[in-house]
Chimera marker file (.cmm) of the C-alpha trace (Angstrom):
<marker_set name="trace">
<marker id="1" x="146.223" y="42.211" z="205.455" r="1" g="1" b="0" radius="0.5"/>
<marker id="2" x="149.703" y="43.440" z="206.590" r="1" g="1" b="0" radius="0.5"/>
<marker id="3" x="150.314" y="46.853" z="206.205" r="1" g="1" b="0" radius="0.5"/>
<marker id="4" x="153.845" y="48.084" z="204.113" r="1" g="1" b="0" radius="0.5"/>
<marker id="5" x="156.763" y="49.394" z="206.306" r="1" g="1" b="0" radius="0.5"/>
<marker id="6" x="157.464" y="52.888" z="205.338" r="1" g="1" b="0" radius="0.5"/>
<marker id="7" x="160.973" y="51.024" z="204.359" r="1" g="1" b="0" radius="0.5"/>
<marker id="8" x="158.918" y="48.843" z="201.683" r="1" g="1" b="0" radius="0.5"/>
<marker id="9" x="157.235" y="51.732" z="200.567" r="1" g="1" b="0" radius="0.5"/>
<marker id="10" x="160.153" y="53.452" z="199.493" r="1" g="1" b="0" radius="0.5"/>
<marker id="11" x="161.608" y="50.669" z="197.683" r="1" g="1" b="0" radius="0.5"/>
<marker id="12" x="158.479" y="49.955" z="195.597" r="1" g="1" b="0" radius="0.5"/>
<marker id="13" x="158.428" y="53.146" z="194.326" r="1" g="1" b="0" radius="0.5"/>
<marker id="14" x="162.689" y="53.176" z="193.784" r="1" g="1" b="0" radius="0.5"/>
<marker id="15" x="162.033" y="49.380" z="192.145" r="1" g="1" b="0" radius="0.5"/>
<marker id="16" x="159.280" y="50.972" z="190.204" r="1" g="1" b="0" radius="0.5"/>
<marker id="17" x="161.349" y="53.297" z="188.531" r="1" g="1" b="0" radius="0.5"/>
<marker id="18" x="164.309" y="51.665" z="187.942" r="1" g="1" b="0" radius="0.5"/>
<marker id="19" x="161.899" y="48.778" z="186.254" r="1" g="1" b="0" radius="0.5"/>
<marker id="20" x="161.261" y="51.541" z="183.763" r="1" g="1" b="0" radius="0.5"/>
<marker id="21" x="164.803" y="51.868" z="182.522" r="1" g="1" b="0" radius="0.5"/>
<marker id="22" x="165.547" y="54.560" z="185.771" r="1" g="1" b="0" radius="0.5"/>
<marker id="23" x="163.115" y="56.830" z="184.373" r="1" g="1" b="0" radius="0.5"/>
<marker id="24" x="159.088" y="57.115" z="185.201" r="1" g="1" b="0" radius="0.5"/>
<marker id="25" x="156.076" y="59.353" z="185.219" r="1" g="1" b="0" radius="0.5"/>
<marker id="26" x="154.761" y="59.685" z="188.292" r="1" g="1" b="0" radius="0.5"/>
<marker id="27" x="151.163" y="58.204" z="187.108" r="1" g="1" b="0" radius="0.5"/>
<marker id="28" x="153.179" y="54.946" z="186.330" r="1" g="1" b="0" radius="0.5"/>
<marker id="29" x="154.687" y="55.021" z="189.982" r="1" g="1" b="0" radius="0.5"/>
<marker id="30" x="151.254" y="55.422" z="191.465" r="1" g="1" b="0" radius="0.5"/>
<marker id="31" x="150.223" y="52.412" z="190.249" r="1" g="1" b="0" radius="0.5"/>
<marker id="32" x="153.192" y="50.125" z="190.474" r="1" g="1" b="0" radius="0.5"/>
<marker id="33" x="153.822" y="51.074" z="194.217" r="1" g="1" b="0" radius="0.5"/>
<marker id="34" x="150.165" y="50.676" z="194.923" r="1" g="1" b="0" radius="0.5"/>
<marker id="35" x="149.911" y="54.224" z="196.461" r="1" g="1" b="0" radius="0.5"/>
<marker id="36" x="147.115" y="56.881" z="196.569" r="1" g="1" b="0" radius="0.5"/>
<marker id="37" x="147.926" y="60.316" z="195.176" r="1" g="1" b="0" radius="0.5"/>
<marker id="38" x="148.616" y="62.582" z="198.424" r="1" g="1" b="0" radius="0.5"/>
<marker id="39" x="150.895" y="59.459" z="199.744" r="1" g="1" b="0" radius="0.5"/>
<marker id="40" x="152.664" y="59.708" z="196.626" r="1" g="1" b="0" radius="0.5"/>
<marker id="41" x="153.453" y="62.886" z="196.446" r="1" g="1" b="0" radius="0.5"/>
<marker id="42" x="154.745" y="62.826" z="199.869" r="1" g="1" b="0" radius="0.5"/>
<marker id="43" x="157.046" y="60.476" z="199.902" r="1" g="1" b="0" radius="0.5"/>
<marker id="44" x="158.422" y="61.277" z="196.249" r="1" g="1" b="0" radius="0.5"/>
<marker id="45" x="158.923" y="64.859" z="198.079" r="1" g="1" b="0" radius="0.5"/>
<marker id="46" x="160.624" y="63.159" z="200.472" r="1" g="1" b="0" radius="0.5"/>
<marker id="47" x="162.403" y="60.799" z="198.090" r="1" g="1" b="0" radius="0.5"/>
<marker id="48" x="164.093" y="63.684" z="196.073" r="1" g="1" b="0" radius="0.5"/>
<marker id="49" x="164.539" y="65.759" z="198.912" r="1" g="1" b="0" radius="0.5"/>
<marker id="50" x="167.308" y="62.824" z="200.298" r="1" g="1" b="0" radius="0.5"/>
<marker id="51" x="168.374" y="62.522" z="196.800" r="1" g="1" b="0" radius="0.5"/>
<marker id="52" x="167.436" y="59.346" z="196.044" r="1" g="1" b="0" radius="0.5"/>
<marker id="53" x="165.834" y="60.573" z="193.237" r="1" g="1" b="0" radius="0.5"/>
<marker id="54" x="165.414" y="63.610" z="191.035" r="1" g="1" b="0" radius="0.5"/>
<marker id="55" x="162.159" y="65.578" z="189.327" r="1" g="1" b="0" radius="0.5"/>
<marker id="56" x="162.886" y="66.225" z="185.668" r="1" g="1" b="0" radius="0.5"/>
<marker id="57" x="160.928" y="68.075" z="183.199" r="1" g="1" b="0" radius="0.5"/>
<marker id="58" x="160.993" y="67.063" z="179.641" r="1" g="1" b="0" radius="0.5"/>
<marker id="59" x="158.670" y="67.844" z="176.887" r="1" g="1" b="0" radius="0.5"/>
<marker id="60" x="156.205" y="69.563" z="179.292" r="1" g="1" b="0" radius="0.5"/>
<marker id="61" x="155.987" y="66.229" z="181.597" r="1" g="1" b="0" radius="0.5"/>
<marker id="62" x="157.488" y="65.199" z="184.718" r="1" g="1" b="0" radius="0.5"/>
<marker id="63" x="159.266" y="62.704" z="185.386" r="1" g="1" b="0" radius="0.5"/>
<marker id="64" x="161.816" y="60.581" z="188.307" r="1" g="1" b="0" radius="0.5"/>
<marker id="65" x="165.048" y="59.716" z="188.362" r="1" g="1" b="0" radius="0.5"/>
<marker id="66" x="167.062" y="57.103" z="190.010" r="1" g="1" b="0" radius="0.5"/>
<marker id="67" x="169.920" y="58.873" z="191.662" r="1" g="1" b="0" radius="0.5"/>
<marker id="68" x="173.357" y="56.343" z="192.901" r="1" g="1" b="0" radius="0.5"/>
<marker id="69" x="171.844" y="56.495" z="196.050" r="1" g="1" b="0" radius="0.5"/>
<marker id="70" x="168.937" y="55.641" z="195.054" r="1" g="1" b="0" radius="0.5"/>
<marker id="71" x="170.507" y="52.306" z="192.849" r="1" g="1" b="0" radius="0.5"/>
<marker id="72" x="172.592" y="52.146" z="195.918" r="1" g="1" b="0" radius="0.5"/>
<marker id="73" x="169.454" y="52.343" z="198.351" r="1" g="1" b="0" radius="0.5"/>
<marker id="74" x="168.110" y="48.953" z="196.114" r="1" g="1" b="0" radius="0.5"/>
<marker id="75" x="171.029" y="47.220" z="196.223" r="1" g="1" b="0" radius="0.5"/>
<marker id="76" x="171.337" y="46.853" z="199.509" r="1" g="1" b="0" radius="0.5"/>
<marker id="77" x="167.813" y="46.321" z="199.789" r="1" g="1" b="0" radius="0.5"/>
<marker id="78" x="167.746" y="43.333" z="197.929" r="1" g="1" b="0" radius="0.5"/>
<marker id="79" x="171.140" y="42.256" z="200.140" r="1" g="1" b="0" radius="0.5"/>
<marker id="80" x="169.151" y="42.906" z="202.973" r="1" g="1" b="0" radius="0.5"/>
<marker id="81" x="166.164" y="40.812" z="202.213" r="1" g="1" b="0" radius="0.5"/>
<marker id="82" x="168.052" y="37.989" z="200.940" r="1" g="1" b="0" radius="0.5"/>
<marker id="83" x="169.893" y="37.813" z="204.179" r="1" g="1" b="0" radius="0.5"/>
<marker id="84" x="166.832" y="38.002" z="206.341" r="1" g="1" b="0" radius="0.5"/>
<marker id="85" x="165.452" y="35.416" z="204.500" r="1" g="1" b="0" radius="0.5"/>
<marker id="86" x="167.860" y="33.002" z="205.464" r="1" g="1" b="0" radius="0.5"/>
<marker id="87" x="166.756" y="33.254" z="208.682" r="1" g="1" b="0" radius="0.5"/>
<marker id="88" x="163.038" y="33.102" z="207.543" r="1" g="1" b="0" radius="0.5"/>
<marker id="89" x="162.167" y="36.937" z="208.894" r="1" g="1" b="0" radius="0.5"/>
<marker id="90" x="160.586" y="39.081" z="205.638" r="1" g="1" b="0" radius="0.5"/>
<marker id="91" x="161.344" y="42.364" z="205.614" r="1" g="1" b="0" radius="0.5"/>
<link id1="1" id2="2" r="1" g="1" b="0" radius="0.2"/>
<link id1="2" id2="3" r="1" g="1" b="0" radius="0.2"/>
<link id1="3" id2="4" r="1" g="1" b="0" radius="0.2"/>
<link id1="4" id2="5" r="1" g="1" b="0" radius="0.2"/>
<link id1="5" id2="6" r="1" g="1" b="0" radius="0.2"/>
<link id1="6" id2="7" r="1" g="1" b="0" radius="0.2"/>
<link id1="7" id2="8" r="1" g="1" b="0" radius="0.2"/>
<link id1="8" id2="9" r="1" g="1" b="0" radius="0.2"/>
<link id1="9" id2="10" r="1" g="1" b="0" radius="0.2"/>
<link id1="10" id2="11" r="1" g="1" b="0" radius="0.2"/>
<link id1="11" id2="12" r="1" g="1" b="0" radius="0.2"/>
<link id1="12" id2="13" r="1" g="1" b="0" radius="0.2"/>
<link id1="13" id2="14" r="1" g="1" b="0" radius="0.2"/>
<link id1="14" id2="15" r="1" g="1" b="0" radius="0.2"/>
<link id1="15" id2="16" r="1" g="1" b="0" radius="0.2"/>
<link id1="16" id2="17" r="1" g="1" b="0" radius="0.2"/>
<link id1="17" id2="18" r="1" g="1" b="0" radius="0.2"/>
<link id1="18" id2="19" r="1" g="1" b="0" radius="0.2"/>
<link id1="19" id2="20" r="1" g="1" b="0" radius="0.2"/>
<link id1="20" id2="21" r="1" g="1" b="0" radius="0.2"/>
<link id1="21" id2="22" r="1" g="1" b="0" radius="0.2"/>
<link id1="22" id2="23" r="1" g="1" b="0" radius="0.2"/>
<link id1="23" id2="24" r="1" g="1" b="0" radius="0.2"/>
<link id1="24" id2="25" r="1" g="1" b="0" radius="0.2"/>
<link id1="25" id2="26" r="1" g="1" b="0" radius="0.2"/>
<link id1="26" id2="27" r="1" g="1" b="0" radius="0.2"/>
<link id1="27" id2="28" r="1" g="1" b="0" radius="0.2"/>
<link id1="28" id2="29" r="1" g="1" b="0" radius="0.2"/>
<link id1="29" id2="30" r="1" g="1" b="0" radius="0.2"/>
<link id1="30" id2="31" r="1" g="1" b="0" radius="0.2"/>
<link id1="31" id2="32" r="1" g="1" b="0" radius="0.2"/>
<link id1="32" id2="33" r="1" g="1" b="0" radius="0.2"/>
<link id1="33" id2="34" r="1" g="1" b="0" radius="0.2"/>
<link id1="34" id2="35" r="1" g="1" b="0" radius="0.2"/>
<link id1="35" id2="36" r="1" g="1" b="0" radius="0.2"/>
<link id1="36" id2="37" r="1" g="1" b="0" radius="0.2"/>
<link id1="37" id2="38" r="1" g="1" b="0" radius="0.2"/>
<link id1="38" id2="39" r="1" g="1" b="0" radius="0.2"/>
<link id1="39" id2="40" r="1" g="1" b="0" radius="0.2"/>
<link id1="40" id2="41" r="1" g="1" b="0" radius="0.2"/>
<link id1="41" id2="42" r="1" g="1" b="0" radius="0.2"/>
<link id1="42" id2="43" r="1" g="1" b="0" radius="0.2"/>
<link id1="43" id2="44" r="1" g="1" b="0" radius="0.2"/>
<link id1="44" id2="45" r="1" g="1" b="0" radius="0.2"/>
<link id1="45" id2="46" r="1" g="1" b="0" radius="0.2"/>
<link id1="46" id2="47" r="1" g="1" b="0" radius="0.2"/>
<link id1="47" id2="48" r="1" g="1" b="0" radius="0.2"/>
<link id1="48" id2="49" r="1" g="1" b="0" radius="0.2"/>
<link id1="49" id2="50" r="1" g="1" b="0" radius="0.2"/>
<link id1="50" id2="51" r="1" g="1" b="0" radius="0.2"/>
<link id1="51" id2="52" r="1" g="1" b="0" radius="0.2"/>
<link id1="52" id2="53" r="1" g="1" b="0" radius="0.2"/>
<link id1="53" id2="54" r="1" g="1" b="0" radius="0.2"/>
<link id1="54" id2="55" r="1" g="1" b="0" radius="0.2"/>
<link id1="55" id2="56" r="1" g="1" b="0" radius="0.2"/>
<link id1="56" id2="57" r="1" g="1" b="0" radius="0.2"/>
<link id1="57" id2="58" r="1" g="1" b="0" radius="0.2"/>
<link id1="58" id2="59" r="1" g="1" b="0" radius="0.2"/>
<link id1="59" id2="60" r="1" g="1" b="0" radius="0.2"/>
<link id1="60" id2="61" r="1" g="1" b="0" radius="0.2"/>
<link id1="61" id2="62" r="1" g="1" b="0" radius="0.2"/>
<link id1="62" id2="63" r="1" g="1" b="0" radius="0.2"/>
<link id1="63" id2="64" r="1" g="1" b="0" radius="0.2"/>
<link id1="64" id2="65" r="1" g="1" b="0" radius="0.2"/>
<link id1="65" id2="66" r="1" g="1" b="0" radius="0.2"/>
<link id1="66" id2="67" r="1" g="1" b="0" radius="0.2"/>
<link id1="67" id2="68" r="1" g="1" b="0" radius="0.2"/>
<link id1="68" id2="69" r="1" g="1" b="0" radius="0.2"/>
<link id1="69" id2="70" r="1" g="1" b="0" radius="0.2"/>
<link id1="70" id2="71" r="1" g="1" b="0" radius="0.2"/>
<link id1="71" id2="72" r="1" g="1" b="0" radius="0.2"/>
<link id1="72" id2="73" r="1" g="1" b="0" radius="0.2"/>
<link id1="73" id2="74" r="1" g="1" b="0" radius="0.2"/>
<link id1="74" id2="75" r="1" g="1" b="0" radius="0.2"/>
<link id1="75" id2="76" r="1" g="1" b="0" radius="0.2"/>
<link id1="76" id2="77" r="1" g="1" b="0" radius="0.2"/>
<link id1="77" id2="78" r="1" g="1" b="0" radius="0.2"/>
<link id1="78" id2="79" r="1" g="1" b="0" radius="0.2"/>
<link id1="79" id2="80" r="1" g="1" b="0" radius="0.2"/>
<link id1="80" id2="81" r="1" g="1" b="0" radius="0.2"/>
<link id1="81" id2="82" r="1" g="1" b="0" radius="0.2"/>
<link id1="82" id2="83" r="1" g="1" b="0" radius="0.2"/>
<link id1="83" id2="84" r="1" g="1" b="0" radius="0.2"/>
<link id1="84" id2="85" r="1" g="1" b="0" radius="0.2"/>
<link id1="85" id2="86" r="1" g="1" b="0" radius="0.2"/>
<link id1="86" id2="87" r="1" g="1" b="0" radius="0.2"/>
<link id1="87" id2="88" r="1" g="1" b="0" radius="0.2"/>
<link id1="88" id2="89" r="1" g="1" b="0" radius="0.2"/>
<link id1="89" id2="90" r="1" g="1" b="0" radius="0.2"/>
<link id1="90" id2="91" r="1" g="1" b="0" radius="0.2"/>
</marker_set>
């Protein structure tokens, strides 16, 4: 099995919370980007601290954000991966 670019990483967890209207818990990003806890919380650290995202508290839970850069980050993502897939190379 292939291991996930640190590129792919970030956009499963940015695809997971914009599949959840732009707003998820961070339990529900675990599991949709596949990632154990400690990796999680690094790279949503890291996520937030580029402002692709942002931590919100609301009702005494936590939640993330999509920022426009992170919508922005996606779009040209997908862009990306379509055009690389013309030439048959995955990203």
């Amino acid at each position: 099995m292939e291991r996930r670019s640190k590129v792919s990483i970030l956009h499963d967890i940015l695809h997971t919370i914009q599949k959840n209207g732009g707003k998820s818990k961070p339990t529900h990003i675990l599991y949709g980007a596949n990632l154990s806890h400690d990796r999680l919380k690094k790279y949503l650290g890291s996520l937030v601290g580029e402002g692709f995202i942002k931590r919100v508290d609301d009702g005494g839970q936590s939640f993330y954000v999509l920022t426009q850069k992170g919508l922005e980050f996606l779009s040209t993502y997908n862009k990306m991966k379509r055009f690389f897939g013309a030439f048959g190379v995955s990203i």
